[in-house]
C-alpha positions as CSV (number, residue, x, y, z in Angstrom):
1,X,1.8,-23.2,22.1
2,X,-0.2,-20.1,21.4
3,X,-3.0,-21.6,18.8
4,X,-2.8,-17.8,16.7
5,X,0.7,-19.2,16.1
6,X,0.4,-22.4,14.9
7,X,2.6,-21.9,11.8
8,X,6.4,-21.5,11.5
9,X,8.0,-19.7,8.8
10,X,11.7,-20.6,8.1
11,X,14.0,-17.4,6.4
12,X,17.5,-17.8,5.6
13,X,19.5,-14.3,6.1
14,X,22.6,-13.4,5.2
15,X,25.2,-13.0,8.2
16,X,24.8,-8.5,7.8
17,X,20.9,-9.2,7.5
18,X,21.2,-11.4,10.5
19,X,23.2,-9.0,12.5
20,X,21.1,-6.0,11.7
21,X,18.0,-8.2,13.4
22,X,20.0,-8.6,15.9
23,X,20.9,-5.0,16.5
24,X,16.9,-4.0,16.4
25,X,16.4,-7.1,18.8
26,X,18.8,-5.6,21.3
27,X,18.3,-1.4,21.0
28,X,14.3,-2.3,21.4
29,X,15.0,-4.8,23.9
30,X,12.8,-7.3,22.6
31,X,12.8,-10.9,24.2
32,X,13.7,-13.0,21.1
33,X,14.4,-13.1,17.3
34,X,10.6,-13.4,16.7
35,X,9.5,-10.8,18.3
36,X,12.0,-8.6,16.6
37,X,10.8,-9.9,12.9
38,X,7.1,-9.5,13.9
39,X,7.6,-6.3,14.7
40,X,9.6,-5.4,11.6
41,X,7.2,-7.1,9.7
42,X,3.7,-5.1,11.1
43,X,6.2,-1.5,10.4
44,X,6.8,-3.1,6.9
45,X,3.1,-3.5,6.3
46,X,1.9,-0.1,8.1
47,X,4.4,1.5,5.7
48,X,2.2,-0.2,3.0
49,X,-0.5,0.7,4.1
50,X,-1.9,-2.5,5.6
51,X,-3.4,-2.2,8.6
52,X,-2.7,-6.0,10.2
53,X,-4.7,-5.4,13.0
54,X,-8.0,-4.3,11.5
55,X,-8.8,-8.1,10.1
56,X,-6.8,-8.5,6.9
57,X,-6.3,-12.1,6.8
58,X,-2.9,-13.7,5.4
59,X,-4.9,-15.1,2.5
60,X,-5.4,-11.7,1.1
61,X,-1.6,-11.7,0.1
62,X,-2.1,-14.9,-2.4
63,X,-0.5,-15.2,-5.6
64,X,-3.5,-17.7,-6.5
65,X,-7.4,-17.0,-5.4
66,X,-8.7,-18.4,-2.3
67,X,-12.0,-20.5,-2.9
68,X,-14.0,-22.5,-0.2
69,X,-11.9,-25.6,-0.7
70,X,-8.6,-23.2,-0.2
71,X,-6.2,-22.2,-2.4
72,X,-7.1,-22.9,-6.0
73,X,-5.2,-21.5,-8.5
74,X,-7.4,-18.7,-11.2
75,X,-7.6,-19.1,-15.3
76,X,-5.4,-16.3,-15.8
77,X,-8.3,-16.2,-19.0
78,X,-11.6,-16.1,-17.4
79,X,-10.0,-13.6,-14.7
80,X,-12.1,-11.0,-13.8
81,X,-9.4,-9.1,-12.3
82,X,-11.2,-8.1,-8.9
């Protein structure tokens, strides 16, 4: 397995949301289901602005701040707000 891959992420869809993958699978010809949701998912973020290729990491998404030991979650008081 591809080590830049190492972690799965499981989504439930509803049957129309499964069939609309499907249909973007198939019109772009992409090999598999995967392919077709990482590719929806760098247009989603290039529509936001994020530019997943230039070295925005995953952890820049957090709900909770990222220290040196990982996730730790902030003191919504002492927040600095950066």
């Amino acid at each position: 397995m591809n080590d830049l891959r190492a972690e799965r992420l499981q989504v439930m869809l509803s049957p129309d949301e499964l069939a609309a993958l499907d249909d973007f699978r198939f019109k772009h010809r992409m090999p598999t289901r995967a392919a077709a949701v990482r590719e929806l998912l760098k247009f989603g973020l290039a529509a936001a602005g994020v530019d997943a290729a230039a070295g925005v990491k995953s952890s820049s998404f957090g709900v909770f701040g990222r220290g040196p030991d990982g996730h730790t979650q902030e003191d919504p008081e002492n927040s600095t707000g950066t």
